[in-house]
Backbone as CSV, one residue per row, in Angstrom:
resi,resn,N_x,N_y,N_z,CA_x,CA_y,CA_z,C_x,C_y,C_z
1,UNK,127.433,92.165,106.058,127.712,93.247,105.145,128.347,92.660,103.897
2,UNK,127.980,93.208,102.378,128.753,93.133,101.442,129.292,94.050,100.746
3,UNK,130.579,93.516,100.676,131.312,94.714,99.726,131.545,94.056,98.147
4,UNK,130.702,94.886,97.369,130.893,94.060,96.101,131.978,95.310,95.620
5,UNK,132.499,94.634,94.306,133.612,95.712,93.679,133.342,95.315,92.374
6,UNK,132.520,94.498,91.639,132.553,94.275,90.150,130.830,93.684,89.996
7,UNK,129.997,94.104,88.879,128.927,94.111,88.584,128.863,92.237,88.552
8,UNK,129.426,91.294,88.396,129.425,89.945,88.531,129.370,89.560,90.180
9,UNK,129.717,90.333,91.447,129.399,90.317,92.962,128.152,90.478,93.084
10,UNK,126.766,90.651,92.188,125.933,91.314,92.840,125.456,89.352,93.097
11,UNK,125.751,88.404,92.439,125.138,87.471,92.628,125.336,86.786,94.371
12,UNK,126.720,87.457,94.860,126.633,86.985,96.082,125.641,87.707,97.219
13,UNK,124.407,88.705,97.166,123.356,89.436,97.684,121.866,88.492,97.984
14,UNK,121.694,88.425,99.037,120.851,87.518,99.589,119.441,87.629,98.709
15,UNK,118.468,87.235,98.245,117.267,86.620,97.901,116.334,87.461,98.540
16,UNK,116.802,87.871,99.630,115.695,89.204,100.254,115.914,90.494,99.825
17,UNK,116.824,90.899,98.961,117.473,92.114,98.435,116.121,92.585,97.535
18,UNK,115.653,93.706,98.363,114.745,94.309,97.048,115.675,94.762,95.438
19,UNK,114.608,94.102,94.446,115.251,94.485,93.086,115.774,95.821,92.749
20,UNK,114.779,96.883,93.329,115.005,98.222,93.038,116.844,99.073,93.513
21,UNK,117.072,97.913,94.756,118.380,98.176,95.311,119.239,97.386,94.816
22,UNK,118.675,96.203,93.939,120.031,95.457,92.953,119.835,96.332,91.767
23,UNK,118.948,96.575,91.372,118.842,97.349,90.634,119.992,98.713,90.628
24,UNK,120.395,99.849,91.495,120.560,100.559,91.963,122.069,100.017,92.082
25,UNK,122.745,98.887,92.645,124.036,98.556,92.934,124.648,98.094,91.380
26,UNK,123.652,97.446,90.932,123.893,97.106,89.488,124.499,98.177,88.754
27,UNK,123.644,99.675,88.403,124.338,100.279,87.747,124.812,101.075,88.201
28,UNK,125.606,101.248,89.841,127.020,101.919,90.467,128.018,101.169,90.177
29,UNK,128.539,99.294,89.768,129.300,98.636,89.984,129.802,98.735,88.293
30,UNK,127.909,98.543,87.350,128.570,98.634,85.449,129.364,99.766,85.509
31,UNK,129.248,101.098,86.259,129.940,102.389,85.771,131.315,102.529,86.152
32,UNK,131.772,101.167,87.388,132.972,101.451,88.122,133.843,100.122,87.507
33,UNK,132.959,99.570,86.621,134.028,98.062,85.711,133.696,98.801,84.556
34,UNK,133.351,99.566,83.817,133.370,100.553,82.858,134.277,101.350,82.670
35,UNK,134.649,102.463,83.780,135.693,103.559,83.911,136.962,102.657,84.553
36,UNK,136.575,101.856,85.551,138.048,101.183,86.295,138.663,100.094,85.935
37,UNK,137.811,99.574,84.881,138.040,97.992,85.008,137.730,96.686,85.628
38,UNK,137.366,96.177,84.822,136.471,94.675,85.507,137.638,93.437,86.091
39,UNK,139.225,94.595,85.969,139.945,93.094,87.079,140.737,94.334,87.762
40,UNK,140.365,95.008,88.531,140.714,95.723,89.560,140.449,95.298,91.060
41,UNK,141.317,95.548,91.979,141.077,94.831,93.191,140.647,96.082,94.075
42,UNK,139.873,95.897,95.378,139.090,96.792,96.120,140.120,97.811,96.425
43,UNK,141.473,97.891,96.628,142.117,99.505,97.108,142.655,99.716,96.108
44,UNK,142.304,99.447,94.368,142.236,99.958,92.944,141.484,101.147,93.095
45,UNK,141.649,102.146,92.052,141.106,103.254,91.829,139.131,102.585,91.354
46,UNK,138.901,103.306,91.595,137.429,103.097,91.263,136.653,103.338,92.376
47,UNK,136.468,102.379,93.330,135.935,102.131,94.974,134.954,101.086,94.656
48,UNK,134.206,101.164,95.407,133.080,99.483,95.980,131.822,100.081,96.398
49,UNK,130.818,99.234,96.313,129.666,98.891,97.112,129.632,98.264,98.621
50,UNK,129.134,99.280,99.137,129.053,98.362,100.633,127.115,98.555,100.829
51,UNK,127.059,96.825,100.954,125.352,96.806,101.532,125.258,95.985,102.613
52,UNK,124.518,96.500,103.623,123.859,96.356,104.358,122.561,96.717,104.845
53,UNK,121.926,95.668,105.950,120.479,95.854,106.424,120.888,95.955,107.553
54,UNK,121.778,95.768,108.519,122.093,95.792,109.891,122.597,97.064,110.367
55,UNK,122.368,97.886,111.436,122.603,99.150,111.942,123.698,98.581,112.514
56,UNK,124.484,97.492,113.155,125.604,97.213,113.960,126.808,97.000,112.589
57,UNK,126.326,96.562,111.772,127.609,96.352,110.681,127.372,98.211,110.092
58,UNK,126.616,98.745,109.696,126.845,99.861,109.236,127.400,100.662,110.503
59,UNK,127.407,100.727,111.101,128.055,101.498,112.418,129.388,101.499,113.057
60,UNK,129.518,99.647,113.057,130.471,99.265,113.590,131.540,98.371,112.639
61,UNK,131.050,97.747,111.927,132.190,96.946,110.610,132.326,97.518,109.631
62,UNK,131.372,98.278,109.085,131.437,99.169,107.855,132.826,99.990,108.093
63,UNK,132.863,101.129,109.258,134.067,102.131,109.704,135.163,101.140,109.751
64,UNK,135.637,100.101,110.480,136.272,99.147,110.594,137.035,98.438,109.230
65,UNK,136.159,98.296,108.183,136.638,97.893,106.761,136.723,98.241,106.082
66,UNK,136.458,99.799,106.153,136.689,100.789,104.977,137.139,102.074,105.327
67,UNK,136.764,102.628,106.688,137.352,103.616,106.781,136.302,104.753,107.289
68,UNK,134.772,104.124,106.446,134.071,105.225,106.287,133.032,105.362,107.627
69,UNK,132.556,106.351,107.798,131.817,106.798,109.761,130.658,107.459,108.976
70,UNK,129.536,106.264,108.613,128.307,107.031,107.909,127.733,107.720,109.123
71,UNK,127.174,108.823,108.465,126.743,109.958,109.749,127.505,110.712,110.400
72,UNK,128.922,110.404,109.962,130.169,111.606,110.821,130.805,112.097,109.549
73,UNK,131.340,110.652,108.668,131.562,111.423,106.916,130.473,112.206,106.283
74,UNK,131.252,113.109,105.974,130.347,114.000,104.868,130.001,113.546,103.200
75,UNK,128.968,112.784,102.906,128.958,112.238,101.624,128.918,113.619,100.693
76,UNK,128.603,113.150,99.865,128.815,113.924,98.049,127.559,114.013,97.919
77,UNK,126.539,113.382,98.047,124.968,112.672,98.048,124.706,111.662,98.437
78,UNK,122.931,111.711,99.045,122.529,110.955,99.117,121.405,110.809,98.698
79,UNK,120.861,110.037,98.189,119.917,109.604,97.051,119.016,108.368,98.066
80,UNK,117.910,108.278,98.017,116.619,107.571,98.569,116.178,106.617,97.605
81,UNK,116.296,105.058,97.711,115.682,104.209,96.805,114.731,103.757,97.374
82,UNK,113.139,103.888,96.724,112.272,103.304,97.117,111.859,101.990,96.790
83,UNK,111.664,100.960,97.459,111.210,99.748,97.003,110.093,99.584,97.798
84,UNK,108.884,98.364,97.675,107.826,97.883,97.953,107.713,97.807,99.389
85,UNK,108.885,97.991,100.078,108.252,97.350,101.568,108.983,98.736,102.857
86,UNK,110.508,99.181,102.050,111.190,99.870,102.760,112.036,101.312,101.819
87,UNK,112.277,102.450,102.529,113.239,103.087,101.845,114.738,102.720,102.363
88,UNK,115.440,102.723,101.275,117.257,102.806,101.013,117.652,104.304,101.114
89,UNK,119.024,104.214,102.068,119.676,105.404,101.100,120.718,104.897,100.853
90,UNK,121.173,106.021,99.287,122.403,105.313,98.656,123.225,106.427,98.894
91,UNK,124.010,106.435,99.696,125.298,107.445,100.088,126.269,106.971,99.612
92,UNK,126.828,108.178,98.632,127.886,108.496,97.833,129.218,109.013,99.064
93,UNK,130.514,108.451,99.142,131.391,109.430,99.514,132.596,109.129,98.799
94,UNK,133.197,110.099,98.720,134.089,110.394,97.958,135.415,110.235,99.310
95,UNK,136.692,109.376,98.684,137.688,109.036,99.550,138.762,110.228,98.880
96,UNK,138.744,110.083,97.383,139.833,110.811,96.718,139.580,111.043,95.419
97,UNK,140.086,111.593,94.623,140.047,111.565,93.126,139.446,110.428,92.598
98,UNK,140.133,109.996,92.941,139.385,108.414,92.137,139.549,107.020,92.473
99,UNK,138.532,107.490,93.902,138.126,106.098,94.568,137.126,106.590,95.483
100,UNK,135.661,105.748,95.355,134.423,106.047,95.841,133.897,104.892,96.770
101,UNK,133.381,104.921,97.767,132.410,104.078,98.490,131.119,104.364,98.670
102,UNK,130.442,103.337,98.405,128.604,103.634,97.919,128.471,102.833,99.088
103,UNK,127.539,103.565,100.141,127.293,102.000,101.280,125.439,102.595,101.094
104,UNK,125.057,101.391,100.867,123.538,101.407,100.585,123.113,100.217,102.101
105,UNK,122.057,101.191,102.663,121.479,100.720,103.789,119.936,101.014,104.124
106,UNK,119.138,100.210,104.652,117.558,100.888,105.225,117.968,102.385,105.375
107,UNK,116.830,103.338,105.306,117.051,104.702,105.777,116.341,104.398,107.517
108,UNK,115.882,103.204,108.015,115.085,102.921,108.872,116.930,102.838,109.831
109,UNK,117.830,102.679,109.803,118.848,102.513,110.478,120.486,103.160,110.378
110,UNK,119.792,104.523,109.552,120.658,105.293,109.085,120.642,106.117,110.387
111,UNK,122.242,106.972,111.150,122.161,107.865,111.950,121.244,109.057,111.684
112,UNK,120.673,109.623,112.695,120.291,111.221,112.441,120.462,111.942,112.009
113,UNK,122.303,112.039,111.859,122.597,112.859,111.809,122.464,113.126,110.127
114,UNK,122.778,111.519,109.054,122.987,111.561,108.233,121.393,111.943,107.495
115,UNK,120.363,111.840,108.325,119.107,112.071,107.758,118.477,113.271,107.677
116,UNK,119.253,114.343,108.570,119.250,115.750,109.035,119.662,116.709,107.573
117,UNK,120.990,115.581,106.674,121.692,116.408,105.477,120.484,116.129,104.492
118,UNK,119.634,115.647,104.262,118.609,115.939,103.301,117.419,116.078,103.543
């Protein structure tokens, strides 16, 4: 799993990352070093990117390092990125006023439950 927090993290994202989803993290991270600041640390106001391809880190390390229970939290939205081989969803949730977690994952390993809200 990665948790990026500043539009300069996207370079640590593996080589298999469809563009359309760097694409997509790219401009959630410019809007959150834009409004928050580009030297803010992850429990700074703003929030992070969390990506993953693994159903055991989104399930089990994701809740664990952030807090968040995709498929039991209630996001804000969720938005479907299509790329060439697979669909993404990009789930928005909102922690507080002003601090957000984006965890972008296959929709191929997203819970039910969370696929049921759209």
């Amino acid at each position: 799993m990665f948790i990026l927090i500043h539009e300069n993290d996207i370079s640590q994202l593996p080589d298999t990352t469809p563009p359309e989803v760097i694409s997509k993290i790219a401009e959630i991270l410019k809007g959150l070093d834009e409004n928050y600041g580009s030297g803010r640390k992850l429990l700074d106001d703003g929030g992070f990117v969390a990506y993953t391809t693994d159903r055991q880190e989104a399930m089990v390390a994701l809740p664990k390092q952030t807090g968040l229970k995709i498929g039991i939290s209630t996001p804000e939205f969720v938005e479907v990125i299509e790329t060439a081989t697979e669909s993404y969803l990009n789930v928005l949730n909102l922690t507080n006023n002003e601090y957000a977690i984006t965890a972008i994952l296959p929709k191929s390993i997203a819970p039910k439950s969370l696929l049921n809200d759209f």
